[in-house]
N, C-alpha and C positions, 0 to 999 in steps of 0.2 A: 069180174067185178073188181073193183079197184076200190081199199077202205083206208078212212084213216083213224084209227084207233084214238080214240079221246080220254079215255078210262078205263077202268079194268071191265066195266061193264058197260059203256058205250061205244059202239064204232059205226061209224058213218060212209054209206056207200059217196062215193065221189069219183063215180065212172065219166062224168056225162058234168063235174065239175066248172069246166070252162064255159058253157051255157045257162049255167043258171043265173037267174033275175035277184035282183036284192032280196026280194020277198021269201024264196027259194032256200035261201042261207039260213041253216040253224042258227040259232041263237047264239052267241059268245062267238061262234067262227067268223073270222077275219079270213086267211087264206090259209092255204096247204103249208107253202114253205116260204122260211124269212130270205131276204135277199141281201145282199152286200152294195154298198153304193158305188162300185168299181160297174155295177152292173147297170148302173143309172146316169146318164147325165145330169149331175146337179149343180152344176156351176152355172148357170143360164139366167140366175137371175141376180147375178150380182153387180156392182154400179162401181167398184173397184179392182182392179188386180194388181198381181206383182210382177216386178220386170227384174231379172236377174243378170245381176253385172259377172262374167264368168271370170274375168281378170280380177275382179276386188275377191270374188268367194277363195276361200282357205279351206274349202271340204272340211267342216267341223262338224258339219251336218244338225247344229243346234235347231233349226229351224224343220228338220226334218222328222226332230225329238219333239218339238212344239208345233207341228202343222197337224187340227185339228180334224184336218179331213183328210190325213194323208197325200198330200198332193204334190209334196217335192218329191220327185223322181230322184234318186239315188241307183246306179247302176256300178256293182265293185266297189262300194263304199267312195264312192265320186257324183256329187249332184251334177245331173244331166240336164236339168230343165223342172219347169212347172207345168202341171195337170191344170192345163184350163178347165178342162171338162167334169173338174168336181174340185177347184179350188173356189170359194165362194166369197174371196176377199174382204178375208176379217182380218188380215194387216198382221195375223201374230208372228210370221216368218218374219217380216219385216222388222217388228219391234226388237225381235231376237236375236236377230243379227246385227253384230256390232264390227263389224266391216264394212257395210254399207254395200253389198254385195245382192242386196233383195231394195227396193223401194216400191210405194206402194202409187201407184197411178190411176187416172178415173178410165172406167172402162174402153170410153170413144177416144180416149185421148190415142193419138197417134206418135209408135215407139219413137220415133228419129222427132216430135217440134217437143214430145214430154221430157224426152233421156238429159235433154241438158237441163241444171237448175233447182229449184225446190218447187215441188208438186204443190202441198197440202204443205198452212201453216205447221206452225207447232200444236196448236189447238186442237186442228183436226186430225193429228194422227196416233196414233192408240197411243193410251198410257205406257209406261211403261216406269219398271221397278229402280229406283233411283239406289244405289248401293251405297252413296254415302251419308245417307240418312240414319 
């Protein structure tokens, strides 16, 4: 039998776990164990990304302090690339980056007609903290 202990004084068999019906599930339980989004594709539904210029980045790795879903790949303290696969293009590497080393592009757009130019007005790309104010 396989339990998972809930309380000092409840424990729940959960042999046969993976087949039960919603109906089945004691109340308050949601599942057995939490998971990590390393373990999930979750970049799948996003309508922007970021295109990274390796010649403008200075390895400063600010963007890699502020990407909210962990998604700059950093390998030996050296960005390698970006995790399409759970970067969900909220533009904040980009806004971070004052090199101009990340820009942010519409998803379809394709790297060689988008790489040259300015993508998105001013308007539409994240705020960002103005320092001399």
């Amino acid at each position: 039998m396989r339990r998972c202990k809930v309380s000092s004084n409840v424990v729940w068999d959960v042999s046969d776990y993976e087949s039960w019906t919603p109906e089945e599930f004691p109340p308050g339980m949601c599942g057995l164990a939490g998971a990590k989004s390393k373990e999930y594709i979750t970049g799948s539904w996003r309508s922007m990304r970021p295109l990274w210029n390796k010649e403008k980045c200075t390895n400063c790795l600010i963007c890699w302090v502020n990407c909210p879903d962990s998604a700059i790949e950093v390998e030996d303290g050296q960005m390698v690339g970006v995790d399409l696969d759970h970067c969900k293009g909220c533009g904040v590497c980009c806004t971070e980056c004052r090199f101009e080393a990340l820009r942010l592009l519409p998803e379809h757009c394709d790297e060689v007609k988008c790489s040259e130019g300015p993508v998105l007005d001013e308007a539409a790309q994240p705020s960002t903290m103005n320092p001399e104010v």
